[in-house]
DOGUKE-677639 format. One record per residue (C-alpha): residue in three letters; residue number from 1; x, y, z. Coordinates in pm, whole numbers. Layout:
BEGIN
REC  aa   i      X      Y      Z
REC ALA NUM      X      Y      Z
...
END
This chain:
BEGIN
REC  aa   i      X      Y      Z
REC UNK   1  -4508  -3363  -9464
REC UNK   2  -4779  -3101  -9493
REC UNK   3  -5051  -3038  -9204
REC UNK   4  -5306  -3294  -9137
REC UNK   5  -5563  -3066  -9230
REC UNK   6  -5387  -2875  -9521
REC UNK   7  -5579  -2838  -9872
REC UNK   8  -5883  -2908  -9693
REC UNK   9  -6173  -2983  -9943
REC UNK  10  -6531  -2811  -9922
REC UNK  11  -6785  -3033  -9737
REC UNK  12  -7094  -3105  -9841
REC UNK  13  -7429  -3066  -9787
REC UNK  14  -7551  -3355  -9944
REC UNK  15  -7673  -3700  -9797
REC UNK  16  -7305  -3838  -9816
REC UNK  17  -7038  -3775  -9552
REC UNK  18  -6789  -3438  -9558
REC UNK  19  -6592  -3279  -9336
REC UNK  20  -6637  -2950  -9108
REC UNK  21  -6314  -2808  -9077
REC UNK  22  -6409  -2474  -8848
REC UNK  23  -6207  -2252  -8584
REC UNK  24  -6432  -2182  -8337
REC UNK  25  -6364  -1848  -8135
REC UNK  26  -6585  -1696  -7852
REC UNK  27  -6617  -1335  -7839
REC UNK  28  -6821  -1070  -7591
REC UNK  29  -7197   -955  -7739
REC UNK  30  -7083   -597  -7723
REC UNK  31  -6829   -646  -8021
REC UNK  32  -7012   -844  -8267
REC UNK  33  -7128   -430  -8447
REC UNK  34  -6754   -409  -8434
REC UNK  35  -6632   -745  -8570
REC UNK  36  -6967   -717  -8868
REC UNK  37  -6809   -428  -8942
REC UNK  38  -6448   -527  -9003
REC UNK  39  -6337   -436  -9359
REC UNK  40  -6203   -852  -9360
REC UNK  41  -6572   -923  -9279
REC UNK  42  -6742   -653  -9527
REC UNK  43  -7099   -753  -9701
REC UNK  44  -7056   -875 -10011
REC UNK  45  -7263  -1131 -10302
REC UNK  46  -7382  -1396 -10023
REC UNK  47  -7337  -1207  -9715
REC UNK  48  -7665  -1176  -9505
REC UNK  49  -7845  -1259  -9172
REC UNK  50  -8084  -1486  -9030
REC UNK  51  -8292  -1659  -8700
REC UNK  52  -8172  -1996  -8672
REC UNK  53  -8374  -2268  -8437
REC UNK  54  -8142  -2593  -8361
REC UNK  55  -8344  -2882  -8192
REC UNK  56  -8083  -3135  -8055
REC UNK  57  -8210  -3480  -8034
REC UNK  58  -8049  -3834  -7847
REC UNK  59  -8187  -4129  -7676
REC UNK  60  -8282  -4123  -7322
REC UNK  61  -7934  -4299  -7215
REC UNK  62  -7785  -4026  -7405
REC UNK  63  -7609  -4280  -7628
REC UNK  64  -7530  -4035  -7894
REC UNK  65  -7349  -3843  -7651
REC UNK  66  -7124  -4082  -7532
REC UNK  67  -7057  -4212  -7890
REC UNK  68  -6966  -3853  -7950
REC UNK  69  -7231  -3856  -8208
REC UNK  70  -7472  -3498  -8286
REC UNK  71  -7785  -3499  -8413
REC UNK  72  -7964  -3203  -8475
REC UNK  73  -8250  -3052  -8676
REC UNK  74  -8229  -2668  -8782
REC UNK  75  -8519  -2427  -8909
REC UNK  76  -8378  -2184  -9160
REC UNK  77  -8706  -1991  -9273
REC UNK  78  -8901  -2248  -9431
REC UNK  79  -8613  -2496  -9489
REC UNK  80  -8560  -2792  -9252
REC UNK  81  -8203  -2917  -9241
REC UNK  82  -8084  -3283  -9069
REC UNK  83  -7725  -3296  -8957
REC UNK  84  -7503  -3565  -8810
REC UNK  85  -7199  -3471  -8688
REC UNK  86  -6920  -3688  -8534
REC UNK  87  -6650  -3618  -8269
REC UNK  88  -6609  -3387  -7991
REC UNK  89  -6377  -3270  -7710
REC UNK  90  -6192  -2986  -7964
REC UNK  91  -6019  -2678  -7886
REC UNK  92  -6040  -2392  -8151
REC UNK  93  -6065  -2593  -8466
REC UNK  94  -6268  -2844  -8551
REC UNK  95  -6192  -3119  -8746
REC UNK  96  -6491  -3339  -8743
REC UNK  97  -6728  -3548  -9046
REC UNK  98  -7104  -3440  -9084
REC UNK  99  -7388  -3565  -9292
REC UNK 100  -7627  -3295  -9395
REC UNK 101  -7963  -3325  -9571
REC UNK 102  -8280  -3175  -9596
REC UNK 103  -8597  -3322  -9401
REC UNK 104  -8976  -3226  -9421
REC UNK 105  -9025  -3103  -9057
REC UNK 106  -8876  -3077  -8744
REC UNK 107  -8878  -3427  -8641
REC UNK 108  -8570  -3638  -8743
REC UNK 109  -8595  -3832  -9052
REC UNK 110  -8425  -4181  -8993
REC UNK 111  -8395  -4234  -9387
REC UNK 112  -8161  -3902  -9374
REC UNK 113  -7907  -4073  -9127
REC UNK 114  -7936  -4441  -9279
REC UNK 115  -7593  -4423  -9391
REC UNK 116  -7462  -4248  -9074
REC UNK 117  -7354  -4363  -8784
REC UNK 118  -7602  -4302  -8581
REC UNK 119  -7832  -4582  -8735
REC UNK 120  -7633  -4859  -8617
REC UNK 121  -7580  -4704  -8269
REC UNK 122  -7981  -4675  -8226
REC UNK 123  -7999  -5044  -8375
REC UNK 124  -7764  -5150  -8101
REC UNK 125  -7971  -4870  -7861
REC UNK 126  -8108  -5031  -7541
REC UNK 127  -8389  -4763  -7537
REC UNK 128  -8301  -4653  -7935
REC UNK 129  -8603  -4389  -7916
REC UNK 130  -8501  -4027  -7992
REC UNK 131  -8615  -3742  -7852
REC UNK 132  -8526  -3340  -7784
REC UNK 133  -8316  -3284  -7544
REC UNK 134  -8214  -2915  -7595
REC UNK 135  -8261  -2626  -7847
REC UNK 136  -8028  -2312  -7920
REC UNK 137  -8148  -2005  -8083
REC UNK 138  -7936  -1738  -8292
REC UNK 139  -7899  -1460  -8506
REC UNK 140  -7661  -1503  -8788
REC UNK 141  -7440  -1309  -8964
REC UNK 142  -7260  -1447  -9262
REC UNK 143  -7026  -1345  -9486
REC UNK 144  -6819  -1506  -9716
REC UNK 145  -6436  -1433  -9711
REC UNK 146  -6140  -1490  -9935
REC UNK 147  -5837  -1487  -9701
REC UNK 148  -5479  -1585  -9877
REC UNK 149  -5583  -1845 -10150
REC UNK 150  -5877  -2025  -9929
REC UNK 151  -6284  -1960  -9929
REC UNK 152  -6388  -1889  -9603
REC UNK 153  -6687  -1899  -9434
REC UNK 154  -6721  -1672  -9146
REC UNK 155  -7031  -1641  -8896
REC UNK 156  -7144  -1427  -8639
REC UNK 157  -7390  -1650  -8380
REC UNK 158  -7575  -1434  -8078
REC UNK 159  -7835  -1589  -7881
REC UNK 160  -7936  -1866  -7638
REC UNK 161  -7899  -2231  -7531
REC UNK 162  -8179  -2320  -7423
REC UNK 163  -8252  -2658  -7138
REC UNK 164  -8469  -2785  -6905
REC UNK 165  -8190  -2711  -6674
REC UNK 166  -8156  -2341  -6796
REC UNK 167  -8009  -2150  -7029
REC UNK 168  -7707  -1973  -7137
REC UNK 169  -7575  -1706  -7358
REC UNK 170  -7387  -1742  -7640
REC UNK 171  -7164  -1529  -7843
REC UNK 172  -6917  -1698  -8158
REC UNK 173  -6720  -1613  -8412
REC UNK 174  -6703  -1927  -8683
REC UNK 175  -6450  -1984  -8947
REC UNK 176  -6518  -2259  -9198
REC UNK 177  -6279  -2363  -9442
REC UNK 178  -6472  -2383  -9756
REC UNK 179  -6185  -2420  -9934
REC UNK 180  -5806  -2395  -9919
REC UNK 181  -5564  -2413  -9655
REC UNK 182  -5604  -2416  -9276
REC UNK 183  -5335  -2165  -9224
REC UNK 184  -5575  -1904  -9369
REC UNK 185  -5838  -1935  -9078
REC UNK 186  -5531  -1892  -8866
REC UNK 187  -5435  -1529  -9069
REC UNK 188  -5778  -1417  -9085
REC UNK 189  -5862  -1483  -8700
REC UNK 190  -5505  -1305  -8562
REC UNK 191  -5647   -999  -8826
REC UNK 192  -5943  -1001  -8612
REC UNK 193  -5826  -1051  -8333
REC UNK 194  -5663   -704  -8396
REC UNK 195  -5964   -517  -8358
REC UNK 196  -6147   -714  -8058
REC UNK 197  -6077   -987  -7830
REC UNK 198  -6106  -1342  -7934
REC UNK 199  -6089  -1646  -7740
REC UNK 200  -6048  -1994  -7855
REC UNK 201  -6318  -2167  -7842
REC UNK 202  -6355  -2494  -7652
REC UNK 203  -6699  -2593  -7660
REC UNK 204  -6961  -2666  -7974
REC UNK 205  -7311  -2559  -7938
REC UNK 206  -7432  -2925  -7862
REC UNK 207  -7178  -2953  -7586
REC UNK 208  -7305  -2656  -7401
REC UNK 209  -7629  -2788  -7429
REC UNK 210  -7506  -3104  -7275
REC UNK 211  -7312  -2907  -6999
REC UNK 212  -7653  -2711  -6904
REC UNK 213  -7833  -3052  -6874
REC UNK 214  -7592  -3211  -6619
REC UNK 215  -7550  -2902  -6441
REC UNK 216  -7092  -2896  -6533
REC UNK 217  -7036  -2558  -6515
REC UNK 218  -6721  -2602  -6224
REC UNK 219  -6367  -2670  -6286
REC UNK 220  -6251  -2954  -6534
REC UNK 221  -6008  -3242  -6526
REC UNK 222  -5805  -3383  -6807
REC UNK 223  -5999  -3635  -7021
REC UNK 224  -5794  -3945  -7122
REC UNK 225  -5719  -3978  -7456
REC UNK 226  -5765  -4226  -7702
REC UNK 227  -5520  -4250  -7971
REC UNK 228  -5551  -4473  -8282
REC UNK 229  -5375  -4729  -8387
REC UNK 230  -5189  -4670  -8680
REC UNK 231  -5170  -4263  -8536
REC UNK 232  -4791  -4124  -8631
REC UNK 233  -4605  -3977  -8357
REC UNK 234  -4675  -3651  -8550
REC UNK 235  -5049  -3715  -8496
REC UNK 236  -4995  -3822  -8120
REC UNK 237  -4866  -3462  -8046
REC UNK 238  -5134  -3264  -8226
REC UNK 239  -5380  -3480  -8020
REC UNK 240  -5192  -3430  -7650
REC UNK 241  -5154  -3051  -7760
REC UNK 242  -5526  -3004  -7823
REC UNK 243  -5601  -3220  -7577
REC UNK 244  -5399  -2968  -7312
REC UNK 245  -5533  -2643  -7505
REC UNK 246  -5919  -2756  -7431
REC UNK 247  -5827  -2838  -7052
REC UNK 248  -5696  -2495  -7020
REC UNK 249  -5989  -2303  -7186
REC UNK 250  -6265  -2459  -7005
REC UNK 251  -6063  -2390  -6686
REC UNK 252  -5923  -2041  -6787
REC UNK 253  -6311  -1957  -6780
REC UNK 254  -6452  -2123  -6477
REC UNK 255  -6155  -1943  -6307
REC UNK 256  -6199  -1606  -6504
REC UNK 257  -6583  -1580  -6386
REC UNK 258  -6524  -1720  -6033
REC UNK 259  -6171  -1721  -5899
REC UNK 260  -6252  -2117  -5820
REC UNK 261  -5877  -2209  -5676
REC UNK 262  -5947  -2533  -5821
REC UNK 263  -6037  -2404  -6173
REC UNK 264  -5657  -2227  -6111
REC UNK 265  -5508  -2567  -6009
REC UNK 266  -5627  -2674  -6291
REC UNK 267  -5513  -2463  -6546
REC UNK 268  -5171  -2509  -6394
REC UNK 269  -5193  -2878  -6510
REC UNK 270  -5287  -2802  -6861
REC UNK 271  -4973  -2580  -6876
REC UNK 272  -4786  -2841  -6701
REC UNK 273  -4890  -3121  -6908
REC UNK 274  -4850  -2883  -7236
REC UNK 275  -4484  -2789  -7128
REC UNK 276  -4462  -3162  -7066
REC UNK 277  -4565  -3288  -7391
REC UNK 278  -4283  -3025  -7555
REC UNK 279  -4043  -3241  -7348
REC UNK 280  -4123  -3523  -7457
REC UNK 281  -4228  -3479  -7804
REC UNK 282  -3831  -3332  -7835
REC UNK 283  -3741  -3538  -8110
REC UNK 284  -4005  -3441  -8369
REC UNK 285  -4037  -3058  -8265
REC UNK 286  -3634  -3079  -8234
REC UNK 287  -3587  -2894  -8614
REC UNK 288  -3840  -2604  -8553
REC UNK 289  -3666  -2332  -8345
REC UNK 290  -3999  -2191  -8277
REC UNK 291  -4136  -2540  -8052
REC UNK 292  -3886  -2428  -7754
REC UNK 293  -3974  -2070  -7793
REC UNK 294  -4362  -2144  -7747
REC UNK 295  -4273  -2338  -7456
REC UNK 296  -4028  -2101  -7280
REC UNK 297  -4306  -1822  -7371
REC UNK 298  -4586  -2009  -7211
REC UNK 299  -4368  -2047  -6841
REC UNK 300  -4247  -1723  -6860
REC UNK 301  -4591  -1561  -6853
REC UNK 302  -4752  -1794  -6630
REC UNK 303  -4532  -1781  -6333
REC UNK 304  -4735  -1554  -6129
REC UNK 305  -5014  -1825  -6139
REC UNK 306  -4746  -2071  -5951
REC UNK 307  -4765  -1801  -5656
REC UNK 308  -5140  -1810  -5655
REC UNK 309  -5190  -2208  -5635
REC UNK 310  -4887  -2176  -5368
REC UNK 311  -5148  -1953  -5143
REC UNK 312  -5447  -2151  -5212
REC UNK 313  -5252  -2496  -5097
REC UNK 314  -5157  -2289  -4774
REC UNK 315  -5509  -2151  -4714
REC UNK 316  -5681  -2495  -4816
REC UNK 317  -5443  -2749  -4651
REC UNK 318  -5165  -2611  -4447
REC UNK 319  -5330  -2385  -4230
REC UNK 320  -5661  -2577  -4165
REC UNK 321  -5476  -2859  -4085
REC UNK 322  -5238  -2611  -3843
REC UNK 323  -5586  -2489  -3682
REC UNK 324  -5678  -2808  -3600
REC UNK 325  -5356  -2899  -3421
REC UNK 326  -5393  -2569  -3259
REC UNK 327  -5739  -2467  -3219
REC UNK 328  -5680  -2166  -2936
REC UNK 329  -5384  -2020  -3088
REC UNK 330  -5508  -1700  -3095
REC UNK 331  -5269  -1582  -3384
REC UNK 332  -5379  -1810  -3672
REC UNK 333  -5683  -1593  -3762
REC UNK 334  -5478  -1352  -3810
REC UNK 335  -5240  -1543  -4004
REC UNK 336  -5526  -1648  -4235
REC UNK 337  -5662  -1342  -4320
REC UNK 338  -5295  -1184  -4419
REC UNK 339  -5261  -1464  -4648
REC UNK 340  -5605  -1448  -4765
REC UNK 341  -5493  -1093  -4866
REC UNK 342  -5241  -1216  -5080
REC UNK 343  -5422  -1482  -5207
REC UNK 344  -5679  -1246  -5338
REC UNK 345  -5389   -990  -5465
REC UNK 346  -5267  -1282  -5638
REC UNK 347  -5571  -1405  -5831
REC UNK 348  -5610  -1039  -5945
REC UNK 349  -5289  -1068  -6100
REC UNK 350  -5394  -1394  -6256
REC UNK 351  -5685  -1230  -6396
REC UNK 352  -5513   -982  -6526
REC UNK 353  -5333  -1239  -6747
REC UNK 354  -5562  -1462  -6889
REC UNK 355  -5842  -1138  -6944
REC UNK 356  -5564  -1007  -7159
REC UNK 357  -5583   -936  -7513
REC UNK 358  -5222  -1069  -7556
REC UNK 359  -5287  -1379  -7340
REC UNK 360  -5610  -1483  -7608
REC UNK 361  -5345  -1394  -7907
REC UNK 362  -5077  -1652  -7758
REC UNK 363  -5299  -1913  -7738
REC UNK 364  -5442  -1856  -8104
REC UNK 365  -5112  -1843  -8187
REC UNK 366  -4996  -2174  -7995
REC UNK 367  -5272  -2339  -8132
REC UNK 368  -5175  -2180  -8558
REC UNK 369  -4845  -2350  -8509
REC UNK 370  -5003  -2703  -8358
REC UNK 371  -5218  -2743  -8668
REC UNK 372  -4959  -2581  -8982
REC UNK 373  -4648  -2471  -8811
REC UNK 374  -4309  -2553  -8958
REC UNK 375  -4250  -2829  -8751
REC UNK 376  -4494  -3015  -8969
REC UNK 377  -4240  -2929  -9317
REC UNK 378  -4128  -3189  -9556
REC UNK 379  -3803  -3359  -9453
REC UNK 380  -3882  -3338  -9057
REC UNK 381  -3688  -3604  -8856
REC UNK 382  -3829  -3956  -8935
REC UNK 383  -3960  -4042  -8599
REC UNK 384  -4236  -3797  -8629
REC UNK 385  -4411  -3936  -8948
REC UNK 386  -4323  -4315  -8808
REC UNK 387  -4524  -4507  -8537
REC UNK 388  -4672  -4330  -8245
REC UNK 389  -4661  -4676  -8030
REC UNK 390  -4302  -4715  -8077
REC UNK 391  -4175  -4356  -8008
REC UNK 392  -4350  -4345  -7721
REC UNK 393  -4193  -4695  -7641
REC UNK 394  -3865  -4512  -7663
REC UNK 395  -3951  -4209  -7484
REC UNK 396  -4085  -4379  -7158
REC UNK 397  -3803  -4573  -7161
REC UNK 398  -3595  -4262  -7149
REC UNK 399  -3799  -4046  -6900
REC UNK 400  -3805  -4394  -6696
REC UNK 401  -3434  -4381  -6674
REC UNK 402  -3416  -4021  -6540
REC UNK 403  -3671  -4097  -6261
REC UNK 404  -3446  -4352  -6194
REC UNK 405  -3122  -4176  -6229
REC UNK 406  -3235  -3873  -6051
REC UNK 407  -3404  -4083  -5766
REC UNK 408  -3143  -4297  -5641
REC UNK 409  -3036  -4250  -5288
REC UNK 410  -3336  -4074  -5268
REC UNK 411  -3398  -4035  -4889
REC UNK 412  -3001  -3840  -4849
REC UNK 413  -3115  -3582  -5188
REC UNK 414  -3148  -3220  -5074
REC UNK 415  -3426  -3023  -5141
REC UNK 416  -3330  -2902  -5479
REC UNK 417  -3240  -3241  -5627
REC UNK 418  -3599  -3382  -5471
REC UNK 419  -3762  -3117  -5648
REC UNK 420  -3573  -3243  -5977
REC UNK 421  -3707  -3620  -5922
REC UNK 422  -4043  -3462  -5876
REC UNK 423  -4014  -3307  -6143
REC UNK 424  -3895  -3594  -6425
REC UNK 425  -4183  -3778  -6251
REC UNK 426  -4479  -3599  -6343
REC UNK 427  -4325  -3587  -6690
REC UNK 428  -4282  -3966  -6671
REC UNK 429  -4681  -3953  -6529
REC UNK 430  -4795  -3732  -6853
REC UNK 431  -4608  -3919  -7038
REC UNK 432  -4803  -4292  -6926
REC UNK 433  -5129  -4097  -6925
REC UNK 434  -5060  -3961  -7301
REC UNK 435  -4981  -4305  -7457
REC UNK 436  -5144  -4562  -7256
REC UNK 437  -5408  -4603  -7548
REC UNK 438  -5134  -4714  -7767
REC UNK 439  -5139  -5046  -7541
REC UNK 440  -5439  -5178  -7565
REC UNK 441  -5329  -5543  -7451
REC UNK 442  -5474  -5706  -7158
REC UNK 443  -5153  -5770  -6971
REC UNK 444  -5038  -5385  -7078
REC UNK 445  -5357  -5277  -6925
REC UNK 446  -5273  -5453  -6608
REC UNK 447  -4936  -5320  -6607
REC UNK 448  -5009  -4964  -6651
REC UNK 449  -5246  -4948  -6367
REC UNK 450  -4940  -5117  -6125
REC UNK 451  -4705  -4894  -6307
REC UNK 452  -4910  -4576  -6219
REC UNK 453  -5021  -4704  -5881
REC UNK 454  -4636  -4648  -5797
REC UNK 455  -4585  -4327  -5982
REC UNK 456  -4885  -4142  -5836
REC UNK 457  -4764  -4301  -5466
REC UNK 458  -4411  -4132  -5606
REC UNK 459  -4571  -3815  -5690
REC UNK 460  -4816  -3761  -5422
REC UNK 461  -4524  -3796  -5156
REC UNK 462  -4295  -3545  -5360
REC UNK 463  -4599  -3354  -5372
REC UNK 464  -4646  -3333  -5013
REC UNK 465  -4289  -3179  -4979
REC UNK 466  -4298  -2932  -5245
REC UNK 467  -4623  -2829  -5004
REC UNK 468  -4418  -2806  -4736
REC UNK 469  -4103  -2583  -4919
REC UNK 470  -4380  -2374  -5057
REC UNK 471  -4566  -2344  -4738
REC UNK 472  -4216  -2246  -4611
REC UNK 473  -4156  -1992  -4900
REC UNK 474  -4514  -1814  -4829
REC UNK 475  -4419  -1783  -4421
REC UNK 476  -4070  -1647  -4505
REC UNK 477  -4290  -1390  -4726
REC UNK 478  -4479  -1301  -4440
REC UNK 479  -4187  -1235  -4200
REC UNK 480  -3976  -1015  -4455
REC UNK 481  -4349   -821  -4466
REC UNK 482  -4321   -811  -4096
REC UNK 483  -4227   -365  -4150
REC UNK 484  -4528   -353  -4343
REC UNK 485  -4770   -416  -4094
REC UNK 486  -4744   -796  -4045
REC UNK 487  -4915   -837  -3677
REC UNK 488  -4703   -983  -3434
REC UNK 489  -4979  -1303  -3287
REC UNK 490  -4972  -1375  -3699
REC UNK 491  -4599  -1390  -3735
REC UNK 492  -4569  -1643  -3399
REC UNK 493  -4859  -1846  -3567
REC UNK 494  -4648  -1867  -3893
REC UNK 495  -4333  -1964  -3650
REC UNK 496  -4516  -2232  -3482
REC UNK 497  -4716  -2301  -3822
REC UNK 498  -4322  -2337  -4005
REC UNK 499  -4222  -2546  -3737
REC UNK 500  -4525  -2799  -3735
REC UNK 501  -4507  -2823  -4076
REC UNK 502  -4072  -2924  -4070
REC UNK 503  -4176  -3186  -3773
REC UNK 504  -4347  -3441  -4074
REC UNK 505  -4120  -3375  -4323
REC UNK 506  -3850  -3699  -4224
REC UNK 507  -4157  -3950  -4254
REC UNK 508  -4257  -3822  -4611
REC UNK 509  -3891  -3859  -4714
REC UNK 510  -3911  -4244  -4593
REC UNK 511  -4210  -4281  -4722
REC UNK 512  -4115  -4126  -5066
REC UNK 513  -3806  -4357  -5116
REC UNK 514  -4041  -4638  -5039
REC UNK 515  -4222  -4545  -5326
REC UNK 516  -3937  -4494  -5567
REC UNK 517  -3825  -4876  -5544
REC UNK 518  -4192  -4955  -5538
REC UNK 519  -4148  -4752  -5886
REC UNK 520  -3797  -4912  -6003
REC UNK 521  -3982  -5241  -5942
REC UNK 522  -4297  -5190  -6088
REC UNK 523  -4319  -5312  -6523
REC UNK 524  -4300  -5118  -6774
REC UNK 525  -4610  -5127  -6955
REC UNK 526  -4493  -5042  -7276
REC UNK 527  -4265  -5319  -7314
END
């Protein structure tokens, strides 16, 4: 089995449907001289640059939008040029089919996009009129590359989005496969990425523009996914794995240009749900010794981030919650802003990370080996080229049976063995929110909402105790600081604080056994 995009045909600019096959990376303004410069990117026959003006059009519902449909019409000098585009939500490379043609003007042409589509969706259209909803506005630079044995396409975008909500800046490095393999993006972007900073890119033009319009610039949640039917198990992990690599990008730069604690918490789900999927994905990524690597790689460098959340939960939740139980103990404030300290020492650190050159190459690299590492070969193991619904059949059914096994007698489990169920349950959670869409069945449906009902009861209880061991973890920090200038009022608030904190922790233990038979008892959905 070769990658889903390998050998990856031109697309064309005629009336008919292609295919856009593009890594999209995001780069600062101040090293576009430097990346135009590159001798990979050097002017050759075809190389040149030009103003391009984008009008974005949809209905007044936004139906294109949430059909995941584009339609845009672009001014290149005295050239008007209609394009369709379809599918969204990417990370890095995008994969997508688009209908191109040339139009008189700057209105759309519905004859251009009869055979897209968009024409049925505007039939079907409550109000099916279009009209402009944003623009964007660049200089190009393009230059044609040959990288390995693949035509590449590679462009330089600077300027604007432009809204009624206000505008942004923009600043991209495209690849587009011409012709050849997809591996060859993947060589020529880690040569760049030599020379300047590149970050994958999570967001098309059009989605910005969206983003401006309904005023999303904050912190991000997972989206569902939607899986097809007849999708391997092989194409089931590319889609989780891009699915996870988008949810961390749009966080890693709320966070990066704000410090938002949830933006962090956040991004500590993507990893989570990433380092999940490896788990349970075992089977197929099982003959590739480089799948556990990635994985080991990715918790290894993150575990400072674990220490961050840990301080934000305390400052957020713990130590409100301690205030209001104790609103004239005179120590707390003090308590607060030590750990606010930290907190703040801690985010720097996170920064650090993910504003690291080497950070932006791991995930370009993570991202290489989703779409044409070797775990894709010929002669893989057969469940990853067979049926998506019934490996992850199998797999619930064995991440159900560790919940099970690692849950029983739960209320007389010690700390560490709690943390273990926790643990196999938010794998078991990932795992039910990954594959749901492979059971589209009405009585599945109805099952997987009582079958998460008692996971998230599971998980939220476990959740509160890990708060508790960590709020534990960051007041036995404080007192081992106590030679280092840790006032005395704050350490007797963190006593009392501790102590508070130990006095609920018997009722969450009932309560989380209650939940685990709730869990035990509750249907599989899958089956």
């Amino acid at each position: 089995m070769t990658s889903p995009l390998a050998e990856t045909p031109a697309h064309t600019t005629e009336p008919g449907a292609g295919r856009e096959v593009e890594l999209k990376l995001e780069c600062r303004p101040l090293d576009l001289p430097t990346l135009a410069g590159h001798p990979l990117l050097k002017r050759r026959k075809g190389a040149g640059t030009k103003t391009l003006v984008s009008t974005y059009f949809d209905t007044a519902d936004r139906d294109l939008r949430r059909a995941g449909l584009t339609l845009r019409v672009r001014r290149d000098g005295k050239r008007f040029i209609q394009t369709v585009k379809a599918g969204e939500g990417a990370a890095g490379l995008f994969d997508r089919p688009e209908w191109e043609s040339d139009v008189a003007g700057e209105a759309p042409d519905p004859a251009a996009f009869a055979d897209t589509p968009v024409r049925a969706l505007l039939d079907e259209a409550r109000h099916g009129e279009l009209r402009a909803v944003f623009r964007t506005a660049v200089s190009r630079i393009h230059r044609p590359v040959k990288q390995g044995r693949s035509a590449i396409a590679a462009t330089l975008d600077e300027g604007r989005v432009e809204t009624e909500a206000g505008d942004a800046v923009l600043c991209e490095l495209e690849l587009e496969l011409v012709s050849g393999d997809p591996a060859d993006l993947f060589a020529l972007a880690r040569a760049l990425s030599e020379t300047v900073p590149l970050r994958l890119g999570a967001l098309s033009k059009s989605e910005r523009g969206y983003r401006l319009l309904d005023g999303r610039g904050g912190p991000s949640k997972a989206v569902p996914l939607s899986l097809p039917e007849d999708a391997s198990a092989a194409d089931a992990f590319r889609a989780v794995a891009l699915s996870c690599l988008r949810h961390l990008r749009l966080n890693e730069a709320v966070f990066l240009a704000a410090r938002d604690p949830e933006a962090l918490h956040q991004i500590r789900v993507a990893l989570r749900r990433l380092r999940s999927a490896f788990s349970l994905f075992a089977p197929i990524l099982a003959a590739d010794p480089e799948a556990r690597a990635r994985a080991d790689a990715i918790k290894q460098v993150t575990e400072p981030f674990g220490r961050a959340r840990n301080l934000d939960v305390f400052l957020e939740t713990t130590l409100p919650a301690e205030i209001a139980r104790r609103p004239e103990e005179p120590g707390l404030p003090e308590l607060s802003a030590r750990i606010a300290a930290e907190r703040d020492a801690a985010h720097a650190e996170v920064v650090a990370i993910l504003d690291s050159p080497d950070w932006a190459r791991r995930i370009l690299d993570l991202l290489a080996w989703v779409e044409t590492g070797p775990w894709l070969a010929p002669g893989g193991p057969p469940e990853r080229d067979g049926s998506a619904r019934a490996f992850a059949a199998d797999t619930l059914d064995r991440f159900r049976k560790r919940v099970k096994k690692r849950g029983k007698d739960l209320a007389k489990l010690d700390p560490e063995a709690r943390h273990r169920v926790r643990i196999a349950a938010k794998k078991l959670r990932y795992g039910a929110d990954f594959f749901v869409s492979l059971f589209p069945e009405k009585a599945a449906r109805k099952r997987h909402k009582a079958f998460a009902a008692a996971l998230s009861d599971l998980q939220d209880h476990l959740g509160a105790l890990n708060d508790l061991a960590t709020a534990h973890d960051v007041l036995g920090g404080l007192a081992e600081g106590e030679g280092e200038g840790a006032p005395g009022a704050a350490l007797f608030a963190a006593g009392l604080t501790a102590a508070d904190n130990e006095a609920g922790a018997d009722a969450l233990i009932e309560a989380a056994a209650d939940a685990y038979d709730a869990l035990v008892d509750a249907t599989p959905f899958w089956r």
